[in-house]
C-alpha positions in Angstrom: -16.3 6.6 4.0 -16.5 4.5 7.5 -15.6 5.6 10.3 -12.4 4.1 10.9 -10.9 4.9 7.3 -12.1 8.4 8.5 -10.0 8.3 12.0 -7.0 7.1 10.2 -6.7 10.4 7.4 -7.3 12.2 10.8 -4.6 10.5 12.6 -2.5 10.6 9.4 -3.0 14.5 9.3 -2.5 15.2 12.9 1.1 13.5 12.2 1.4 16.1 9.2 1.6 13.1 6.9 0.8 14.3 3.4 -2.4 12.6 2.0 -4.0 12.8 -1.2 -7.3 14.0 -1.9 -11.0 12.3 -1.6 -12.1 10.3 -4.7 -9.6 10.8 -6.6 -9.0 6.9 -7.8 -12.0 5.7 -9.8 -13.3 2.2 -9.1 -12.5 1.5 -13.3 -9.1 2.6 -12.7 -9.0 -0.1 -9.7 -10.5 -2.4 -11.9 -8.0 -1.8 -14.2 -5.0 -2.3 -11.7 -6.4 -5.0 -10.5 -6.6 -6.9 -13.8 -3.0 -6.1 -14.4 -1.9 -7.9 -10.8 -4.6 -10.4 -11.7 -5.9 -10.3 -8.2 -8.8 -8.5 -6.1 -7.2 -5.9 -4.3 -8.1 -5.9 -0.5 -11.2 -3.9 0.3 -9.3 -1.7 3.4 -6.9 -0.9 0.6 -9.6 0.0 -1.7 -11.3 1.9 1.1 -8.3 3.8 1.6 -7.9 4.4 -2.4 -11.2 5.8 -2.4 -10.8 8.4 0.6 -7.5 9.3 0.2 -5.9 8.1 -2.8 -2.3 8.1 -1.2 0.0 9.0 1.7 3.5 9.9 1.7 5.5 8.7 5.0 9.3 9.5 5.7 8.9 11.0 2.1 8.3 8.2 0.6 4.8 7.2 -1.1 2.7 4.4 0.0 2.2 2.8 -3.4 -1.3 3.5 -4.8 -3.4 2.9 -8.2 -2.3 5.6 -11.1 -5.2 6.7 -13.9 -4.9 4.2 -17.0 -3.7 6.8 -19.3 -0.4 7.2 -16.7 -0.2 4.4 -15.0 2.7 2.4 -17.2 5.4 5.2 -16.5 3.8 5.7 -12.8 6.3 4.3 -10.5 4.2 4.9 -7.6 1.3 2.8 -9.3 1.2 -0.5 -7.5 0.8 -2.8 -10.2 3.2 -1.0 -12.3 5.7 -1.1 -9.4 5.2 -5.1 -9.0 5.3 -6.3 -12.8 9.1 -4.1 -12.6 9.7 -5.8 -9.3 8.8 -9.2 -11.1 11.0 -8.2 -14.1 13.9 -7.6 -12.0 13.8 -10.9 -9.4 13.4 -9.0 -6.6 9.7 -10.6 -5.6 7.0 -13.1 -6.5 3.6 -13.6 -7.9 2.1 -12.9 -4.0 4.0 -10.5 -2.7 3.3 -7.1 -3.7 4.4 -4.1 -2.9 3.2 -1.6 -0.8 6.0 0.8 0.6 9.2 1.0 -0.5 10.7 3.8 1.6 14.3 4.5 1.2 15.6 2.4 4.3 16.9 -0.9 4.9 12.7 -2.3 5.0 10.1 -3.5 1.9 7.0 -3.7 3.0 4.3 -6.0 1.0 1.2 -7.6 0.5 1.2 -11.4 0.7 -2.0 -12.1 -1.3 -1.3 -16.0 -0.9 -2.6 -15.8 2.6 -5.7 -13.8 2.0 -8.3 -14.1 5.0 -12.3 -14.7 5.0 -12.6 -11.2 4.6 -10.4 -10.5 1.4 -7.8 -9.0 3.4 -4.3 -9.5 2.6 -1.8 -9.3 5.9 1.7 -6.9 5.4 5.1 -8.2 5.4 8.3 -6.0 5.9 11.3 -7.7 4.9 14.7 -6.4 6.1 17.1 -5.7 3.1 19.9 -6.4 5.3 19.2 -9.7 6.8 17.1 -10.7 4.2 14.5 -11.7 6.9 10.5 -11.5 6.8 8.4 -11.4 9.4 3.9 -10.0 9.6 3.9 -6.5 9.9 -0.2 -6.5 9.9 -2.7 -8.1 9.3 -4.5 -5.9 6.8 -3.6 -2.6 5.1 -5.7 -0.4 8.2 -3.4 -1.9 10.8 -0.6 -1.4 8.5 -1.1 2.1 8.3 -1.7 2.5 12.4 1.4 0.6 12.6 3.2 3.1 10.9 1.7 5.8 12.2 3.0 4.9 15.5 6.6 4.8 14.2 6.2 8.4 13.0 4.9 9.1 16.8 7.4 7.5 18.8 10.2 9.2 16.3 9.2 12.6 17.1 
């Protein structure tokens, strides 16, 4: 795990944000998710897969990659959650999602504007305007982002 992945489960559990646990995500079962989107998942996302599996903010999970064998009926499973969000009309090919908390914001990847690096920039669209605008510009700054919601609520 780098060192930054590594300061944000600190900062995460400092802000007694429930995280999964290390290693729990195989890269097969990445593999496998990523087939199923048909795109390379970014590697921050992966990194964060890998060393924590998942977070739950505002108690609501950040979506995340379910085992094979569960990840049809797993509605926190990221690909799962974005072929049901196809079904339904409520998003497109590129934008996946990546939180869907219980408020009047959906955050998502774009993969359509994917950087040099692989990374994928967050969106939050507001459900009440209908409005998008950048949230990030890659699922670590994402996650800081939202960490420093949880701070300046408290």
């Amino acid at each position: 795990m780098n060192i930054i992945m590594e300061t944000l489960i600190e900062s995460c559990r400092a802000k007694q944000v429930e995280t999964g646990k290390p290693c729990a995500i195989s890269g097969i079962d990445i593999q496998h998710a990523e087939e199923r989107l048909g795109q390379s998942l970014p590697a921050s996302y992966k990194r964060w897969l890998a060393s924590c599996e998942t977070a739950k903010l505002y108690g609501n999970y950040i979506l995340t990659v379910a085992p094979r064998e569960y990840c049809e009926g797993a509605d926190i499973d990221i690909a799962t959650a974005h072929q049901t969000n196809l079904e339904n009309g409520l998003t497109c090919e590129e934008h996946i999602a990546l939180f869907e908390p219980d408020w009047n914001e959906w955050f998502y990847f774009d993969c359509s504007l994917q950087d040099a690096n692989g990374e994928w920039p967050v969106f939050v669209k507001d459900l009440e305007n209908g409005t998008c605008s950048k949230f990030a510009d890659h699922f670590t700054d994402f996650m800081h982002k939202l960490l420093g919601r949880i701070a300046s609520s408290t």
